[in-house]
C-alpha positions, -999 to 999 in steps of 0.1 A, spaced: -715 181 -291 -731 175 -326 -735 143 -339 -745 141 -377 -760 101 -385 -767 98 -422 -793 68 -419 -820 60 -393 -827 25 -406 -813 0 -376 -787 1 -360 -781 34 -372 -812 47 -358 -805 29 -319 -774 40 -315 -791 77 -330 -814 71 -298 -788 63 -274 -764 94 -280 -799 113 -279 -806 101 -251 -770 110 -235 -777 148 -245 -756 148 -277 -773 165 -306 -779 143 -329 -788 156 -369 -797 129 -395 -787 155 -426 -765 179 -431 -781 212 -442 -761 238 -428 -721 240 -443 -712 271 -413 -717 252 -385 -708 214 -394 -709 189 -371 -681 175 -345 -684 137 -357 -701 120 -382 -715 84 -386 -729 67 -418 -737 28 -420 -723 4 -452 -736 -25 -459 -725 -30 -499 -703 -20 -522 -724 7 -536 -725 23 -500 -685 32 -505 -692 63 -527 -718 79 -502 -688 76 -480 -666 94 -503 -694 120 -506 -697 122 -471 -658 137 -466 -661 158 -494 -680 176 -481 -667 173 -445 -632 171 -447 -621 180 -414 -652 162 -395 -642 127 -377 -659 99 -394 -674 69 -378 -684 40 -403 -703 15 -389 -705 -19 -410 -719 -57 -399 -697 -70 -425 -663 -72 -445 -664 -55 -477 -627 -58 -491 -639 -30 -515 -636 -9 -485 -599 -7 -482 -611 19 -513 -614 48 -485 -587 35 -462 -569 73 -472 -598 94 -460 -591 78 -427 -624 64 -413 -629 52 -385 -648 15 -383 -678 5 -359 -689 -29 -353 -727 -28 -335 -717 -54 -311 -738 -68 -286 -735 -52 -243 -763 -45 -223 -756 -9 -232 -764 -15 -269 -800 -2 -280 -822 -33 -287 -801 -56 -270 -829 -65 -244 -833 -72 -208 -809 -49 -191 -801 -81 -164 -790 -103 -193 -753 -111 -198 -736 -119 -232 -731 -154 -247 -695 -154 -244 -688 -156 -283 -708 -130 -292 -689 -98 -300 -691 -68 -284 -690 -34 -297 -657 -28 -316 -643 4 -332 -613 9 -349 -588 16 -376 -587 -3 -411 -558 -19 -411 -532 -12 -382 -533 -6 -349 -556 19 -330 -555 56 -337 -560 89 -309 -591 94 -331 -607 57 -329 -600 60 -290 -620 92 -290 -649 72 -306 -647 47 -281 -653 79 -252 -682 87 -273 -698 54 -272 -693 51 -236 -703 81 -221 -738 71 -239 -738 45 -218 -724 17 -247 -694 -6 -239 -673 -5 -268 -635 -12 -270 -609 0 -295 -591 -33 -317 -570 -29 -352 -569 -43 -382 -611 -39 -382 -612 -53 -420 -594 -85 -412 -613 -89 -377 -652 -80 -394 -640 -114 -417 -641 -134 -390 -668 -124 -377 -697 -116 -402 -685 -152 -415 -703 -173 -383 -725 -145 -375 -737 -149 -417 -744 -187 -405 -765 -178 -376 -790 -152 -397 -798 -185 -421 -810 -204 -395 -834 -171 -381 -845 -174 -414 -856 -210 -417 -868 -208 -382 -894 -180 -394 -900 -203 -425 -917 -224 -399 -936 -195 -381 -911 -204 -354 -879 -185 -332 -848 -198 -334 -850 -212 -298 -881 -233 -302 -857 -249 -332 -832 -274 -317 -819 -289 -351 -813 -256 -365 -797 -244 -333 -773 -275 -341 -772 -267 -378 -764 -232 -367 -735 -242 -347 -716 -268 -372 -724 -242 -395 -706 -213 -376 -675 -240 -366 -672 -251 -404 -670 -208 -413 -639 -204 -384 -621 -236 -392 -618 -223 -432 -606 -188 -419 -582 -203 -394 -567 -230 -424 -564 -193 -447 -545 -183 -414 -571 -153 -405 -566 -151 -366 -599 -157 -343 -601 -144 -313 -615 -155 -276 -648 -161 -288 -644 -176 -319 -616 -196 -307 -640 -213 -280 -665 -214 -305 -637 -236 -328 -620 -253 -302 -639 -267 -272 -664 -291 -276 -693 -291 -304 -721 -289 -273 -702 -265 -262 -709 -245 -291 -746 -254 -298 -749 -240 -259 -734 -210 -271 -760 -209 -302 -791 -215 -282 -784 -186 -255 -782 -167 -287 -813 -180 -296 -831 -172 -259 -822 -134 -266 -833 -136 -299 -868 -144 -283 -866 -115 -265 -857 -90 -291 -864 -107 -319 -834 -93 -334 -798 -83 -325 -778 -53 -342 -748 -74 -348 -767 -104 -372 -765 -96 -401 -798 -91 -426 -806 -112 -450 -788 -88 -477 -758 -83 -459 -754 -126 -455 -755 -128 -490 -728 -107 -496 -707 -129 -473 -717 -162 -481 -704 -149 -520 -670 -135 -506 -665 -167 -488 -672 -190 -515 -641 -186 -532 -619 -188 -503 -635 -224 -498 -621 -232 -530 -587 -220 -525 -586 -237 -489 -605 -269 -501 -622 -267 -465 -658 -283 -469 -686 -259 -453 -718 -283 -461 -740 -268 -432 -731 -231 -441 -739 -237 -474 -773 -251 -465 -781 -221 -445 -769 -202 -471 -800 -211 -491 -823 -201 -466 -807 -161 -468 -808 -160 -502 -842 -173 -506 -851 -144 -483 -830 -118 -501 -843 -126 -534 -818 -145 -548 -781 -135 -552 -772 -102 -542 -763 -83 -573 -738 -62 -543 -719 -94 -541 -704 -94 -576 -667 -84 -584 -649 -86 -550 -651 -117 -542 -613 -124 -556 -602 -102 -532 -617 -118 -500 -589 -113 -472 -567 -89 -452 -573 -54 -467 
């Protein structure tokens, strides 16, 4: 099977490694238009990454394509008609750069998700899901991927500021305690404005939400402990992408009048790191919400 991955920059290039390593064959161009590939996979990460995506399926009409995003972009309801597929890096031992093989997840953090745009799972998103798993990834198919990436680049968003001001200090998260706590009010503060604008959590989140605040900084600092390990995680996202969610977010907090001071703190931290305010966060933030 031919696998065409448009980008080797991570995750694009582990999960290029793991179907590699499963005996796929893996291209990272497309150069020859009589024998295309079986699937396709490109990552987005902006606004501006939309049209490579239209480019891509003009020129491969017929070839199923995977899009693997860390975040919500409501611009990306754009493509919902050239019938994408939507991956979500999420975090298993079977994930490339996830770490020590004998480590389990924080329950909380997501695992790999793929799926449709909006409704419910497709014959072609549950083929993606064989994909992944036969190289040795364990993903699971969910719907309505827009509304669900919400939710979850929104904490996750929280989590990359405080690996940010951690590093200001030369330090890991995990040697960090306050911002392990900061982290965790911060995430709780990003899920109680979705739940009042009626987005639904799931598991995870909801135990992140709803049992106690230790509970939660727990949560944060096994997060942090792999962190150590890997130094990074395939499901945070960068710097970059934060921005982009801390803007979209922003004007929900007005329209829900739900207060988010340590989010907004850590937001600092991202944007400092970015280099300012992400000029890919500008014109959809109005349309934050279900696609």
């Amino acid at each position: 099977m031919r696998i065409l991955i448009t980008d080797c920059g991570p995750p694009g290039g582990l999960l290029a490694l793991r179907l590699a390593g499963a005996g796929y064959e893996v291209s990272l161009e497309f150069s020859d238009a009589s024998r295309p590939p079986d699937a396709a996979l490109l990552t987005v990460s902006r606004s501006g990454d939309l049209e490579r995506v239209r480019e891509l399926r003009s020129k491969l009409p017929d070839v199923p394509l995977l899009v693997l995003s860390r975040i919500s972009l409501p611009e990306i309801a754009e493509v919902e008609d050239l019938g994408c597929t939507l991956m979500f890096p999420g975090v298993s031992r079977g994930f490339p750069g996830y770490g020590p093989q004998q480590r389990s997840s924080p329950l909380g953090l997501p695992g790999t998700a793929v799926g449709p745009l909006v409704g419910r799972p497709r014959r072609i998103d549950r083929r993606f899901v064989g994909l992944l798993r036969s190289a040795g990834i364990r993903a699971s198919s969910r719907g309505d991927m827009q509304t669900w990436l919400t939710v979850t680049s929104a904490w996750l968003s929280a989590l990359r500021g405080a690996i940010v001001a951690a590093s200001r200090q030369g330090l890991t998260l995990d040697a960090t305690p306050d911002l392990i706590t900061v982290a965790a009010r911060a995430a709780r503060e990003r899920l109680r404005l979705l739940r009042a604008a009626r987005f639904p959590l799931d598991a995870g989140c909801f135990c992140l939400l709803n049992l106690p605040e230790s509970w939660a900084i727990g949560t944060v600092r096994e997060i942090a402990e792999i962190l150590r390990d890997v130094r990074d995680l395939p499901c945070v996202p960068n710097p970059e992408e934060a921005v982009v969610v801390g803007e979209h977010l922003r004007v929900l907090t007005r329209e829900q009048g739900v207060r988010t001071p340590a989010a907004d703190f850590l937001d600092g931290f991202t944007r400092g790191e970015a280099g300012g305010k992400s000029e890919h966060a500008s014109g959809g933030c109005a349309r934050v919400g279900r696609a």
